[in-house]
C-alpha positions as CSV (number, residue, x, y, z in Angstrom):
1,X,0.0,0.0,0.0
2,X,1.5,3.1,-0.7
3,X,2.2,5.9,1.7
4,X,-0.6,8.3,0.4
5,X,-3.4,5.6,0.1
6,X,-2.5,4.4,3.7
7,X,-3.2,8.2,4.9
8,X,-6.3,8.6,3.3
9,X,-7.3,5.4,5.2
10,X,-6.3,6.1,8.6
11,X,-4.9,10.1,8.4
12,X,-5.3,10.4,12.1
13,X,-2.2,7.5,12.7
14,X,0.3,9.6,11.8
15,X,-1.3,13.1,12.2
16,X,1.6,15.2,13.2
17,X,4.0,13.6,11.1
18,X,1.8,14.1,8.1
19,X,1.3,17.8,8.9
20,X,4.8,19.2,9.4
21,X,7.7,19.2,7.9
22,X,9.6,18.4,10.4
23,X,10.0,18.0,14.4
24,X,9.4,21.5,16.5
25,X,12.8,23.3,16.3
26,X,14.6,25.4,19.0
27,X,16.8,26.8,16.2
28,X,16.6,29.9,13.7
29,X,13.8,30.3,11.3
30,X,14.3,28.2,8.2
31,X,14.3,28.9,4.9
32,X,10.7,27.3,4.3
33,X,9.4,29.0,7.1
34,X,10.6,32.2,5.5
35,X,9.4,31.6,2.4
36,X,5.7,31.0,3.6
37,X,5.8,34.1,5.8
38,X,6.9,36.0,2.4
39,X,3.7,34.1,0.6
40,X,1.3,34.7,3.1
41,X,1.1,37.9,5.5
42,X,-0.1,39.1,8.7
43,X,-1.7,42.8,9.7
44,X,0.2,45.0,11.5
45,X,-0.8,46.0,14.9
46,X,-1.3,49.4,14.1
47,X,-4.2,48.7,11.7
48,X,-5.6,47.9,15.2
49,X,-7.1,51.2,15.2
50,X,-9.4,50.7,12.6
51,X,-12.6,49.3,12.9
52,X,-13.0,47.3,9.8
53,X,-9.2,46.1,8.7
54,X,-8.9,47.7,4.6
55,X,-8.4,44.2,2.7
56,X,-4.6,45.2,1.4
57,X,-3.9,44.8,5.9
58,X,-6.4,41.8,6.5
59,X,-4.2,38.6,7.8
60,X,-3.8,36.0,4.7
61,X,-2.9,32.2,5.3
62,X,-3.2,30.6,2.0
63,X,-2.1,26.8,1.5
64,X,-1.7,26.8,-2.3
65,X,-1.6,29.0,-5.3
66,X,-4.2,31.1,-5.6
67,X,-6.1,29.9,-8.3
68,X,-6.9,31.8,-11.8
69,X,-10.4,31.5,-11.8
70,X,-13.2,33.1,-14.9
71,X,-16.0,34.6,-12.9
72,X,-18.3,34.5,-16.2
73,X,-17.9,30.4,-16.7
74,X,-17.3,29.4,-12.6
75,X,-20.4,27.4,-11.3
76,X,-20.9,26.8,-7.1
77,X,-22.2,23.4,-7.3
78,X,-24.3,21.9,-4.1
79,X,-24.9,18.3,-4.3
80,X,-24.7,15.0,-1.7
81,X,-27.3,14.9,0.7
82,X,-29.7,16.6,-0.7
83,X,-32.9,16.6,-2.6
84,X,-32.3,19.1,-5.0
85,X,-28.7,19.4,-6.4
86,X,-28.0,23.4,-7.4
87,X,-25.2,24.5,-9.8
88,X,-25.3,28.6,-9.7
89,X,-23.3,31.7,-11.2
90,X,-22.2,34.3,-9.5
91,X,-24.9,36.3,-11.2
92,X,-27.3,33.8,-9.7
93,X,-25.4,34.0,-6.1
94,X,-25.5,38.0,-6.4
95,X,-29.9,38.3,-7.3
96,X,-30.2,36.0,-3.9
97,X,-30.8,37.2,-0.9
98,X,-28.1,38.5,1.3
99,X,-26.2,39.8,4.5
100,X,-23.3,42.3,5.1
101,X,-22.0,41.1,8.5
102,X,-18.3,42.4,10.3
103,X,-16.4,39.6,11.7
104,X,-13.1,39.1,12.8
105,X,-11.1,36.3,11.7
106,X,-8.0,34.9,13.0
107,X,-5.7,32.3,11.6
108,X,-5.3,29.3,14.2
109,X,-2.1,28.4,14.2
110,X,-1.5,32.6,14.9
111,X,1.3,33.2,17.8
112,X,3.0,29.7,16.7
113,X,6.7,31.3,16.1
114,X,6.5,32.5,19.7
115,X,6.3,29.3,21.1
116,X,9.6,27.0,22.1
117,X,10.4,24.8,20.8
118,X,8.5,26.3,17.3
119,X,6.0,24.0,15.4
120,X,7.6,24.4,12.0
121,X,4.7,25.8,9.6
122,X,4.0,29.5,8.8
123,X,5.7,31.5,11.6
124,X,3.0,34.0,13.0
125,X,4.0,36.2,15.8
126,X,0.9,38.3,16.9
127,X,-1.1,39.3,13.9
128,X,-2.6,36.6,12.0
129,X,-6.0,38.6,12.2
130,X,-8.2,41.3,10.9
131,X,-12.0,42.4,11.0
132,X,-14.1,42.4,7.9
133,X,-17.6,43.1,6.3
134,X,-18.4,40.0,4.5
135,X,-21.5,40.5,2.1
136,X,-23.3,37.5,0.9
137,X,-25.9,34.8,0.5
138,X,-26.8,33.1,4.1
139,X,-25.4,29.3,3.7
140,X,-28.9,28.5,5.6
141,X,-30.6,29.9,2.5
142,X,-29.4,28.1,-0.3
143,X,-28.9,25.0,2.2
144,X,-32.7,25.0,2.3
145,X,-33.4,25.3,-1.5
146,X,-31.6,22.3,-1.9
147,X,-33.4,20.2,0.9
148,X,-31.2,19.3,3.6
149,X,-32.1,15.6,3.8
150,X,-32.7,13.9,7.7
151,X,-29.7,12.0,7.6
152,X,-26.9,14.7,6.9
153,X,-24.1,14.7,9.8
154,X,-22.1,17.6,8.1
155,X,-21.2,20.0,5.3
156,X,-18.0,19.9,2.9
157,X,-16.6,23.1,1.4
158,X,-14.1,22.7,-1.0
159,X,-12.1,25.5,-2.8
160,X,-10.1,25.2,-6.4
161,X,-6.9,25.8,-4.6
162,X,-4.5,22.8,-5.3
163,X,-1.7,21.4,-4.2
164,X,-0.2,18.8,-1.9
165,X,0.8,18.8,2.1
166,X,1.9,15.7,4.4
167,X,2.4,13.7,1.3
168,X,-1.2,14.3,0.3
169,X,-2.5,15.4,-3.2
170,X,-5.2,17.6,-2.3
171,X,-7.9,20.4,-2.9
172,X,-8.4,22.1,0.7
173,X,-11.3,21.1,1.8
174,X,-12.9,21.5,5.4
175,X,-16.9,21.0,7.2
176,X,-18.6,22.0,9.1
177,X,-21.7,20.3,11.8
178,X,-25.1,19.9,10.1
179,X,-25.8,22.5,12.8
180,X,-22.9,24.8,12.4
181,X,-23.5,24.9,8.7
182,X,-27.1,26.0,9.3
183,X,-26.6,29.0,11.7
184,X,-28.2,32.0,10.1
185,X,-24.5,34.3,10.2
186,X,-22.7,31.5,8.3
187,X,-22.4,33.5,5.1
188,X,-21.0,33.0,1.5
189,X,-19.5,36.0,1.0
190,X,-19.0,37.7,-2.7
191,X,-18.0,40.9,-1.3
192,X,-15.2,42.0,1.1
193,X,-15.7,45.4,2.9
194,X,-18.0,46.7,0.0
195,X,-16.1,45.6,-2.8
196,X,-15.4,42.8,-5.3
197,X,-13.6,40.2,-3.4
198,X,-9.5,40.2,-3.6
199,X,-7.9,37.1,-5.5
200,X,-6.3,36.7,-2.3
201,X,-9.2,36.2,0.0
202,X,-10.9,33.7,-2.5
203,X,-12.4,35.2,-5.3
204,X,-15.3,34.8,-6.6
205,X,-16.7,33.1,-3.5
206,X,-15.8,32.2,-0.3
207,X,-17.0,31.0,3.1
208,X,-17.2,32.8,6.2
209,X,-17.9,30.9,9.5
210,X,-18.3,34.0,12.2
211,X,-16.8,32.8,15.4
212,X,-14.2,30.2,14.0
213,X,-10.7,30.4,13.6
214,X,-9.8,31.0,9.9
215,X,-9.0,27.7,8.2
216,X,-12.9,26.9,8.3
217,X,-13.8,30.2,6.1
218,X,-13.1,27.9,2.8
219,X,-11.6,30.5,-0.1
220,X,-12.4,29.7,-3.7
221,X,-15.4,27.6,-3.4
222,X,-16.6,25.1,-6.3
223,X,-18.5,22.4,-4.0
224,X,-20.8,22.3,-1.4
225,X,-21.5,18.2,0.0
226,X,-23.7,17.3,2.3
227,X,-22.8,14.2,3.5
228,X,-24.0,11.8,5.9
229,X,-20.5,10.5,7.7
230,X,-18.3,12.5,9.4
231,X,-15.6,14.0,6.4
232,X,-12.1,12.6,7.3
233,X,-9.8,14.6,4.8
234,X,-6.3,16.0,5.4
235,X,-7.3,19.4,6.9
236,X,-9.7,17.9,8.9
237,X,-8.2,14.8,10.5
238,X,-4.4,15.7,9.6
239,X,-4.3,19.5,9.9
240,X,-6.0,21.9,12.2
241,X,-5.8,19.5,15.5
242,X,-4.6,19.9,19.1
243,X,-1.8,17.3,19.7
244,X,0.9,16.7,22.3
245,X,3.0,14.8,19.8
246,X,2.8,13.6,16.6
247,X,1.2,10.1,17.4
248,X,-1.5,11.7,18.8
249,X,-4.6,11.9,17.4
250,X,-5.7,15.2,18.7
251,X,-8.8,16.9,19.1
252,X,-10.3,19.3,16.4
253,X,-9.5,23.2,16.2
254,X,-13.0,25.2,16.2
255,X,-13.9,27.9,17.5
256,X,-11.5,31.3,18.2
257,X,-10.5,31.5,21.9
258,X,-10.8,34.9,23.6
259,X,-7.7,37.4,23.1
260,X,-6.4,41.1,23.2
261,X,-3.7,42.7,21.4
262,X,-2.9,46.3,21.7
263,X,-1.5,48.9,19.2
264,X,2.3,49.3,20.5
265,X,2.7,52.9,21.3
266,X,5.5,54.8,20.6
267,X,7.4,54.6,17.5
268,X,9.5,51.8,16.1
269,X,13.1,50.9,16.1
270,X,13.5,50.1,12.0
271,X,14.8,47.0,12.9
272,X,14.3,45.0,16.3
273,X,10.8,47.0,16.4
274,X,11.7,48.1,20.0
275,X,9.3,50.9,20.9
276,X,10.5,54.6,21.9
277,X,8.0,56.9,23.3
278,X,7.9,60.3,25.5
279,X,6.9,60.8,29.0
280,X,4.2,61.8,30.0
281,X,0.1,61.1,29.1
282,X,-0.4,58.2,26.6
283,X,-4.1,56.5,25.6
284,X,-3.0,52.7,24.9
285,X,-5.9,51.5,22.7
286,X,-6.2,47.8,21.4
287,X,-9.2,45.2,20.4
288,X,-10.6,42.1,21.9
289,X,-12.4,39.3,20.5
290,X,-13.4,35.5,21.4
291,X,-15.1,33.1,19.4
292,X,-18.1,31.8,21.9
293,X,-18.6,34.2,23.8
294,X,-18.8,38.3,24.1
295,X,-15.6,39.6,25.4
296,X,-16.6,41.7,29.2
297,X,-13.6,42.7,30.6
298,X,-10.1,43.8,29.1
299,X,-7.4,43.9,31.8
300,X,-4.3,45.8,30.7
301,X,-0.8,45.5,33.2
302,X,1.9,48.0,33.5
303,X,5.5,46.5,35.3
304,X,2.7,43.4,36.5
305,X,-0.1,45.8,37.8
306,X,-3.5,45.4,36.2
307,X,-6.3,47.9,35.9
308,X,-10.0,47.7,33.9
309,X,-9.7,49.3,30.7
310,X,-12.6,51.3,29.0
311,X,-14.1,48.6,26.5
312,X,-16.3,49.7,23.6
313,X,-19.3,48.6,21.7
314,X,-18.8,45.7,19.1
315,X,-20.2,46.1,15.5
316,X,-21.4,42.6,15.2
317,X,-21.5,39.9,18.0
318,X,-18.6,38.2,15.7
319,X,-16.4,41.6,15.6
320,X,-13.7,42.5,17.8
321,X,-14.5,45.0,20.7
322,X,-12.3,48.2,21.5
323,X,-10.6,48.9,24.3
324,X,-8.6,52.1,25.6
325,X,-6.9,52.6,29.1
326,X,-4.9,55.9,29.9
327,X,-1.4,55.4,31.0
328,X,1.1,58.5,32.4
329,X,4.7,56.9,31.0
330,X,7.3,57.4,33.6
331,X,11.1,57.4,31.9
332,X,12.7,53.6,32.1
333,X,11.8,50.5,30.8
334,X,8.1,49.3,31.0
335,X,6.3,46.1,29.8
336,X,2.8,46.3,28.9
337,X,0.7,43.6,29.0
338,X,-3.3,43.1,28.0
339,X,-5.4,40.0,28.8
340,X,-9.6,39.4,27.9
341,X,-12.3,37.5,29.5
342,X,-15.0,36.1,27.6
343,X,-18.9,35.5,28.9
344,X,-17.9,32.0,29.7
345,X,-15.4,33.3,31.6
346,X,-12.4,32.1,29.5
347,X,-9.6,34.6,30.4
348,X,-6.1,34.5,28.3
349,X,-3.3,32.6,29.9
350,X,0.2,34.4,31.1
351,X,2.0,31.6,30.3
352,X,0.8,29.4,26.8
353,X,0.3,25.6,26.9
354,X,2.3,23.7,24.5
355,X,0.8,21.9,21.2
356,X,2.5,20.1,18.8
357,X,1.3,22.1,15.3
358,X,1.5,25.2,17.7
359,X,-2.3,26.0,17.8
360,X,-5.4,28.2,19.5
361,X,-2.3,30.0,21.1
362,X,-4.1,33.2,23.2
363,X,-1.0,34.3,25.7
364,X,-1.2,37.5,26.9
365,X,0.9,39.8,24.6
366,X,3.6,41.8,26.3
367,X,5.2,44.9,24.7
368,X,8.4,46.2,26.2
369,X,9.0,50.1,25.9
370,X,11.3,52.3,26.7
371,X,10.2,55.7,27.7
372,X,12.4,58.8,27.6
C-alpha cells in the first residue's frame, strides 16, 4: 500500500508527522518558514485602530496557489445529501438574498513562532487577524433550497486551490456540523468590505464561519457536499488539531479563543521594532475578541499591575470590541501587558500551553518600551 493511500485510510495515525515538515525546532527560522511568511502575511498592529481592517492589511494564510479562476464560466455546485442538487453563477449568487456582516477572523495556528520549541509551519507572531464586512448569500438559505435531507451529519466546502501537504494530493477542503452549517451568520461572502472580493481572500466566493478560527472560512469555493458520515480529509483529521506529539490523534481546532492585542505605542526601532516613546500622558488602545462568547472585561498590566480598561461597543456579535486605558509613561523601561475574558469566563493565559502544530495560542501579549 502506498504511503498516500495508507493516509487517506487512517490520516489520524500519523497526524503530526503528516502535517509538518519536520519535528518543532529550538533553532533559527528556516528557509521554508521564511518563504511562507513571504507568501502569506499578517496585519500589522497598528491597523488595530481601525474598525474594519482595509483588505490590502487583513491577515492572509493561503495553502496553495491562488487559483486563476473566470467569474463569467465558474459554477458553485451543491450536491450530496440533498434533494435538489443546485449548480449557480455568481450572477445567480448576487440576485439572492443577502447579508453584510463584520467579523473578525483569526488564523489558528496565529502566535505559533513564539512558542519554544517552534512547530515548523508558517511563523506568526501576533497578527494573524483582521475584522471584515463579508456580504453574501446566508449558507442556511441556499442550504434550504436544496433540501437538507434527515440524515446529513455535516457540510464539505471545497475551494479550487491545489496542491499537496503531508504527502497528500489535495484540494483544501474542510466541514462544518449539520448545525454549524445552518446557523443563520454562516455566510457566503462575494464581497469584502463593499467591494469585489480580492484574488487573495478567495475570489469569486468564499466561506465565512463567524466565530471560527480561519482555516474553516473555505476561499475559492466550487463544491458544497452534504454528507452523511463525518468528512475525514487532510485538513480535517491531519491539519488543524490539538496534539501533544505527533502520534496523537488530537482533538479538532474550532472555535476562536478569547484574546487582546494592543496597538504598541510609541514609535518603532527600523529593525528590532523596540518601541521609543515620551513621558508623560499616553491613551493605549487595542481590540478584543473571542469566538463563543462576548468579550466583558479587558485587563491591561503595566511592570505586572492590572487595571480595567474602557471597553467599547462591538459592530457585530462576531467583531472585535475596543478597548482604551490611559497610561502617564514614567522614563525607564516598561512592559505592557493586555489580557480578555469572555462571557464563559475564559480569560487569556500568562504563560501558553504547549501543542505540537502550535495552535489556538491566546497568551497574553507583552510589549516592552522604553520611555524617555
Amino acid at each position: 500500500m502506498s504511503r498516500r493511500s495508507s493516509v487517506l485510510k487512517n490520516p489520524r495515525r500519523q497526524a503530526g508527522k503528516l502535517t509538518a515538515p519536520g519535528e518543532p525546532s529550538h533553532g533559527p527560522l528556516t528557509g521554508e518558514e521564511l518563504q511562507l511568511a513571504v507568501r502569506n502575511h499578517s496585519m500589522p498592529l497598528e491597523a488595530l485602530r481601525n474598525d474594519t481592517t482595509p483588505a490590502g492589511l487583513h491577515y492572509l494564510l493561503n495553502h496553495f496557489d491562488i487559483p486563476y479562476i473566470d467569474a463569467d464560466n465558474w459554477h458553485l455546485r451543491i450536491g450530496g445529501a440533498v434533494q435538489r442538487s443546485l449548480e449557480l453563477s455568481l450572477r445567480a449568487l448576487r440576485r439572492a438574498p443577502s447579508i453584510s456582516l463584520p467579523v473578525t477572523l483569526e488564523c489558528a495556528g496565529n502566535g505559533r513562532s513564539l512558542l519554544r520549541p517552534r512547530p515548523l509551519s508558517q511563523p506568526w507572531m501576533l497578527e494573524g487577524v483582521g475584522t471584515a464586512t463579508w456580504t453574501g448569500v446566508p449558507l442556511a438559505y441556499l442550504l434550504a433550497q436544496a433540501g437538507v435531507e434527515d440524515d446529513a451529519v455535516e457540510v464539505v466546502f471545497t475551494g479550487a486551490d491545489a496542491g499537496i501537504q503531508g504527502g497528500v494530493r489535495q484540494q483544501y477542503a474542510r466541514s462544518l456540523p449539520i448545525g454549524e452549517a445552518l446557523r443563520p451568520d454562516v455566510v457566503l461572502a462575494y464581497r469584502m468590505n463593499g467591494a469585489e472580493l480580492p484574488p487573495q481572500h478567495g475570489y469569486p466566493l468564499r466561506l465565512v464561519v463567524p466565530g471560527w478560527y480561519g482555516m474553516a472560512s473555505v476561499k475559492w469555493l466550487s463544491t458544497i457536499n452534504v454528507v452523511t458520515k463525518p468528512f475525514d480529509g487532510f485538513q480535517q483529521s491531519v491539519a488543524y488539531r490539538y496534539q501533544q506529539d505527533a502520534d496523537d490523534a488530537g482533538t479538532p481546532v474550532t472555535w476562536m479563543k478569547v484574546r487582546s492585542l494592543m496597538v504598541p505605542p510609541g514609535v518603532p526601532d527600523f529593525f528590532t521594532r523596540s518601541r521609543v516613546l515620551a513621558a508623560g500622558p499616553v491613551m493605549l488602545t487595542g481590540r478584543a475578541w473571542s469566538g463563543k462568547g462576548e468579550v466583558q472585561r479587558v485587563e491591561v498590566g503595566i511592570d505586572g499591575e492590572w487595571s480595567a480598561a474602557h471597553l467599547e461597543h462591538s459592530a457585530s456579535p462576531f467583531a472585535w470590541r475596543a478597548w482604551s486605558m490611559p497610561w502617564v509613561a514614567d522614563p525607564g523601561e516598561h512592559e505592557l501587558t493586555c489580557r480578555a475574558t469572555d462571557a464563559s469566563g475564559a480569560v487569556q493565559p500568562l504563560e501558553q500551553a504547549w501543542n505540537y502544530q502550535g495552535m489556538g495560542n491566546n497568551v497574553v501579549q507583552r510589549v516592552k518600551v522604553t520611555v524617555e
